[in-house]
N, C-alpha and C positions, 0 to 999 in steps of 0.2 A: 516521702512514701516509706511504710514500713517494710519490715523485711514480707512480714504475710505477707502483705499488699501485692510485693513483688512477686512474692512465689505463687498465690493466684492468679495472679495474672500472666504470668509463663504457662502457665496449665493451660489458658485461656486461648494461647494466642496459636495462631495457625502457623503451620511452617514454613518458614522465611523462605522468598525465592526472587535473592537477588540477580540485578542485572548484572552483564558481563563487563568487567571492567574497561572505562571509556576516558582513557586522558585528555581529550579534548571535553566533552561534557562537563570532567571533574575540573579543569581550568577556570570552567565558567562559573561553577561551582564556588569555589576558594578564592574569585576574584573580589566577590561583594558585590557583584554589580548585578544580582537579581533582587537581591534588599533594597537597591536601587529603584528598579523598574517596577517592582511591585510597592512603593511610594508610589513614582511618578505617574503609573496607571491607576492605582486604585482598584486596582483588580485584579484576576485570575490574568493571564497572556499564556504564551507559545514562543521560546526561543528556538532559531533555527540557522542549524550549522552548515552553509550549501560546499564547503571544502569535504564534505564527507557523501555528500552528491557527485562531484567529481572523481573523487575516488570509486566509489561503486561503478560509476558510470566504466571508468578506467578498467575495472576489474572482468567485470563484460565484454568490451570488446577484446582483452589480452584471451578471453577464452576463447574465441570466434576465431584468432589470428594464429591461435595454438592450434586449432583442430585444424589449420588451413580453411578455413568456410568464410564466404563472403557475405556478411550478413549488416543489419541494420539495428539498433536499440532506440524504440519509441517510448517514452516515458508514460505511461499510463497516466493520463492528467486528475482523475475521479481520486488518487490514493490521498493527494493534497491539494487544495485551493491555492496555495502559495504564489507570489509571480515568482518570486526568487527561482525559481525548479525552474521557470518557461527559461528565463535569462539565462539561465545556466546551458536550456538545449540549444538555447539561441546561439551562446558561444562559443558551445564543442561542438555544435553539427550534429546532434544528436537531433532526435524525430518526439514527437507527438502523437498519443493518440487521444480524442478526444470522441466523447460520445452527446454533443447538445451545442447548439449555437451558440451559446454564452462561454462554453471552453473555447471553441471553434474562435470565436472573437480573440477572445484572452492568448490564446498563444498566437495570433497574426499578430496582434498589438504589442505584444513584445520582442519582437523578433524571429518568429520562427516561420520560415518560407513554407508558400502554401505546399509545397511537392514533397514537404517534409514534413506532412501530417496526416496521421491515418484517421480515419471516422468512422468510431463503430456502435452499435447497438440494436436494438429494435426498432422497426417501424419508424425510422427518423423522420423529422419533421420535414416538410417542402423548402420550408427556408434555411434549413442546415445543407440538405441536399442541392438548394442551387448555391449558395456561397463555396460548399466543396466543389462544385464540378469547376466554379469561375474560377479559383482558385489552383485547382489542379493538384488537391487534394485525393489519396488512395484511400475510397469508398469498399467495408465491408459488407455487402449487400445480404441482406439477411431472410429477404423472402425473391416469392417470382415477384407479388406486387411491388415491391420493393425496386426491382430492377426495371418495371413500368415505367414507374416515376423518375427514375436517371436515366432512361433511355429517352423520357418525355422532356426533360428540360435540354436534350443535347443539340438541338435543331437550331439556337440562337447561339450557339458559342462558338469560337474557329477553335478550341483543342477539347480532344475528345475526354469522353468519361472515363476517371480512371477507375476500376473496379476489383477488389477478389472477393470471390466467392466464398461465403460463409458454408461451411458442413457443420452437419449434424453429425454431433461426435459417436461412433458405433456403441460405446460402451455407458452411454448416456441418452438412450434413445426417448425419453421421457423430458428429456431439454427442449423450453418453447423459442430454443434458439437456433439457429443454421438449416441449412437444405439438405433433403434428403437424396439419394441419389438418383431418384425420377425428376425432381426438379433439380438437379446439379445438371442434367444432361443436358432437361430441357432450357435451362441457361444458358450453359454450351451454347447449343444454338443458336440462339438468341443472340448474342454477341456477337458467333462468329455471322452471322445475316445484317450484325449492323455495321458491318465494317471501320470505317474510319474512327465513328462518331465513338467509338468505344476501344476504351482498352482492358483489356483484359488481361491482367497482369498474374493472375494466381490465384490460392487458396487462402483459405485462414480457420481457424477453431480455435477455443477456449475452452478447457476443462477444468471443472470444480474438482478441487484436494490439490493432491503434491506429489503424487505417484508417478513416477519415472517411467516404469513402462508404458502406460498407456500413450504415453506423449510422445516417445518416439513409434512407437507402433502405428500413429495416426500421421504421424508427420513423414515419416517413409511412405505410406499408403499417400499422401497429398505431392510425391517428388515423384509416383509413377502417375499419378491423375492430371500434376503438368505437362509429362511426356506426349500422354496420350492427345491434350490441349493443343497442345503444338499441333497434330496431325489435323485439327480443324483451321489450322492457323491464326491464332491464337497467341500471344505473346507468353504468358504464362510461366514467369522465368523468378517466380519465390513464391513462397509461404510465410504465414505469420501462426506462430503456435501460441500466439498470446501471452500471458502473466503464467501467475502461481507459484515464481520460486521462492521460498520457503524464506524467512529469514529468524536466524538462530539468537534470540533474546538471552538464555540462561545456559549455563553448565548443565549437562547432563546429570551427573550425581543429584544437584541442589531439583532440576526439573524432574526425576522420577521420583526420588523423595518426596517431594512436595505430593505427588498423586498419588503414592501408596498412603501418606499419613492423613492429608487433607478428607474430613469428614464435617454434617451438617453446623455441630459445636464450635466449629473454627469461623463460624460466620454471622453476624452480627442478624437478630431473630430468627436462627436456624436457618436461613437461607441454604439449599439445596441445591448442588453443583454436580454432575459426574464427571468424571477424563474424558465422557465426548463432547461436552458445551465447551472447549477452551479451547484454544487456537493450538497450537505445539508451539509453545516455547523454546523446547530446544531442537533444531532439529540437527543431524549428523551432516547435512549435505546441506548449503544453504546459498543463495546468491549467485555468484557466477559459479561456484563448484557445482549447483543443480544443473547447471547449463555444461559445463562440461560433460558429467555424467551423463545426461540425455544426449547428446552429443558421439560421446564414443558406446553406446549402445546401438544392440543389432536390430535393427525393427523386425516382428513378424514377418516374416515371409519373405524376409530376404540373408543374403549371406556377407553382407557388409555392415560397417556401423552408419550409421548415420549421418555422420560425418563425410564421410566416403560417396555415401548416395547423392547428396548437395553437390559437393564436387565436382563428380563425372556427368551430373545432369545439368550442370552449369546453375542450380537454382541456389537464389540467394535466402538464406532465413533470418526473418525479421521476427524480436520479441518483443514484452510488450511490459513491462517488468512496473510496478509501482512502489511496494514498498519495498522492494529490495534495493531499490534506487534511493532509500529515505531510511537505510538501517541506519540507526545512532545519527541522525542529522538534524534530532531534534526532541526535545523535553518541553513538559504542560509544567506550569506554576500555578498553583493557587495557595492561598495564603487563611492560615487557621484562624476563623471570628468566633469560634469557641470549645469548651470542651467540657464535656459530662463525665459521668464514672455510670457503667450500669454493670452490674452484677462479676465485678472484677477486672473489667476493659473499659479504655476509655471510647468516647463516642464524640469525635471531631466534626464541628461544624466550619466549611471553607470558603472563599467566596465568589461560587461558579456551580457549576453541578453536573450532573454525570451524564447530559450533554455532550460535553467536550471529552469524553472518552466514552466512545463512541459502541465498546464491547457490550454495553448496557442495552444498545439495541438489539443487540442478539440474544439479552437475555443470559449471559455471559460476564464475565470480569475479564476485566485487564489486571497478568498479575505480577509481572515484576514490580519488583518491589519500591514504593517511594521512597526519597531523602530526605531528610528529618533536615531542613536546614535554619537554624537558627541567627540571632545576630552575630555568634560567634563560628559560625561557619559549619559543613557539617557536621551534626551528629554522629556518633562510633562509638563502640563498645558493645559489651553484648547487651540482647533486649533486656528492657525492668518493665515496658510496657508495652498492652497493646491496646489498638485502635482499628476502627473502622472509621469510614470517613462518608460524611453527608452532606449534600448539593445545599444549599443557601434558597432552597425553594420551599414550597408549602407541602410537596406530594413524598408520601413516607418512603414511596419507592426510590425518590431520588438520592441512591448509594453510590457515589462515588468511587467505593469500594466496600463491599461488604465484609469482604476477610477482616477479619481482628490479626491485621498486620504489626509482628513483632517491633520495635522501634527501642533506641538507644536510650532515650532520653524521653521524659516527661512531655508533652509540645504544650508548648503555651499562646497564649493569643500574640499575634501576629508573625509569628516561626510559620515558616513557608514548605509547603510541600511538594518537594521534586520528583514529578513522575518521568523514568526514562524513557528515551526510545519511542515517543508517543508521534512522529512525522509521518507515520506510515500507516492512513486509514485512521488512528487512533485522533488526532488534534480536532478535526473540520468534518468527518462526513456528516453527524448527528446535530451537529452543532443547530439552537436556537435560542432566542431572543425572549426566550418564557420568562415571565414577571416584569418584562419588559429590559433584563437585566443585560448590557449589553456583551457581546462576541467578544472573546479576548483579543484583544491583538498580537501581530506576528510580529517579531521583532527577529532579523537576520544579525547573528553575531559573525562578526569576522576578526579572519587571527587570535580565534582562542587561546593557542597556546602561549601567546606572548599577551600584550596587552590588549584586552578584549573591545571590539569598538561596536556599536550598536546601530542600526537606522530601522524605519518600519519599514515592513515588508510593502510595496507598490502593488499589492491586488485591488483592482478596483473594484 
């Protein structure tokens, strides 16, 4: 490449926004054993780290036992298909929560006890709802009809239903999800008139964003709606505030950078992005420091933290965490089948498509930045080119990444491309079998940091 060559195509290329540096990743990296796999599969895969699942997992409950609070972590099973994740709750005693019969299956089958698994969603199925109740699974009940039907299957079973009540979050009054507080009473009731055959264990809510106050504001308001529970008699002794904590992909500098400079030019046919289509990348508070934070915060209306109000009211707080449980526990491979030049960038053809990264359904990018990794291991240096990257399908939409991503090195056919961080929501939500081309597989590496040993992931 000339020297022009290169100087247009730095003009071209969008602003780097690498990931945060990950020694266990980079082990895998430098081993050669993705050059490997991507042989053996012949196609795009999913590596996954579950020692960085433990750790996370780790990091949550040391925040729970700092703040003195007695609390529970269910793994949001929708963030990843993996079984890897289940074995993993199965073997720390960690919880589940599932929202569909087929997760509902998937974590009994591998180990995880039915009393250690929450079920949430909409208008769930009859046959989700009797396997939870036989089970002895902790039922978020999202409507009154909803509570019908678990109060209907409980007549054949000797232990009763276990149930919290889903609210409608104040500050999201427009959500087709949780009870409002005429039907949270009239729940109440309801429960407490069925005596045995139900338990009634607490509250629950999920809020869409990342915003700290809201979340303690609603979750102290859910430790005095227990109290008041108790006086119908009522069991009522936790709450689940659900997911959402945040988790921090990039540096702050590289991450505002990136959104002041990033404009339509930086993206392969002008493709048009603003700073509110994109996830945060970086955020200041992420994983269990969100949960600390929410934690030693005062809720509205009262004169203690949060923590304090759990406490003295004896209630336990159960979260619900998915990708913060999967930060850095796992990276997408697809491997480059060719490459164009258009108008000073190059235009990468891979062999998968933007399916398996999953931000495409939002209409969105994923954008920390891929590794260029060749036979000689990764790429480094500063960029001479950039690229955009293209699914191995027929439809022009299918952009794997549309940024004209700066890159070390030339990439040539068969040099693999390492997306970071992608376990979390990013590998499997979108994921489909278009062209007939099949699902990558999951492969669990263990002991990266020493010599790295591989098997497929057991989801069936």
């Amino acid at each position: 490449m000339t020297a022009t060559a290169v100087t247009t195509t730095r003009a071209a290329a969008a602003p780097p926004l690498p990931a945060h540096p990950d020694p266990e990743a980079s082990a895998v990296l430098e081993s050669g054993l993705l050059q490997e796999l991507s042989y053996a599969f012949d196609g795009p895969f999913h590596f996954l780290l579950p020692d960085r699942f433990d750790t996370n997992l780790a990091a949550f409950r040391a925040a729970l036992a700092e703040a003195g609070v007695t609390g529970r972590v269910y793994y949001a099973k929708k963030a990843n298909k993996a079984a890897v994740w289940v074995e993993r709750c199965a073997a720390t005693g960690a919880g589940v929560d599932v929202a569909s019969a087929g997760e509902l299956r998937e974590a009994l089958a591998h180990g995880v006890r039915g009393e250690d698994i929450t079920v949430t969603g909409p208008a769930k199925h009859e046959q989700l709802l009797r396997v939870a109740v036989l089970q002895g699974a902790l039922i978020a009940v999202d409507s009154p009809g909803e509570l019908d039907r678990v109060l209907a299957l409980t007549g054949g079973t000797t232990r009763p239903a276990r149930v919290l009540l889903r609210r409608l979050p104040p500050d999201q009054p427009h959500s087709r999800f949780g009870l409002d507080d005429e039907e949270t009473a009239a729940a109440l009731r309801r429960c407490a008139a069925a005596g045995p055959a139900v338990s009634m264990e607490g509250f629950s809510f999920h809020l869409s964003g990342y915003a700290l106050r809201p979340r303690a504001d609603l979750a102290g308001r859910l430790v005095d709606e227990c109290r008041a529970a108790r006086a119908l008699g009522l069991r009522a002794d936790r709450i689940s505030i659900g997911g959402g904590f945040a988790v921090d992909y990039a540096a702050a500098d590289d991450w505002h950078g990136f959104l002041a400079e990033q404009r339509p030019e930086h993206y392969h046919a002008g493709k048009a992005f603003t700073a509110g289509d994109f996830y945060p990348y970086h955020s200041p508070l992420a994983g269990a420091g969100v949960l600390r934070a929410v934690l030693a915060t005062t809720p509205e209306g009262h004169s203690a933290s949060l923590a304090r109000l759990l406490r003295d009211a004896g209630v336990t707080l159960m979260l619900e965490p998915g990708r913060a449980l999967l930060d850095r526990a796992g990276a997408t491979v697809f491997r480059v089948l060719g490459v164009k030049e258009r108008d000073g960038y190059a235009v990468l053809t891979v062999d998968g498509s933007s399916l398996s990264l999953s931000e495409q359904w939002f209409n969105s990018e994923y954008l920390p930045d891929p590794v260029l990794l060749t036979e000689a291991g990764p790429a480094r240096g500063p960029a001479v080119v950039a690229a955009c990257v293209g699914g191995a399908t027929c439809l022009e939409s299918d952009m794997v990444t549309w940024r004209k991503v700066p890159l070390p090195a030339r990439p040539r056919e068969g040099d693999l491309l390492v997306y970071p961080n992608t376990a979390g929501y990013q590998m499997d939500s979108n994921e489909s079998p278009f062209h007939d081309l099949p699902l990558p597989p999951k492969v669990v590496v263990d002991r990266p940091a020493g010599r790295p040993r591989w098997r497929l992931d057991r989801h069936a």
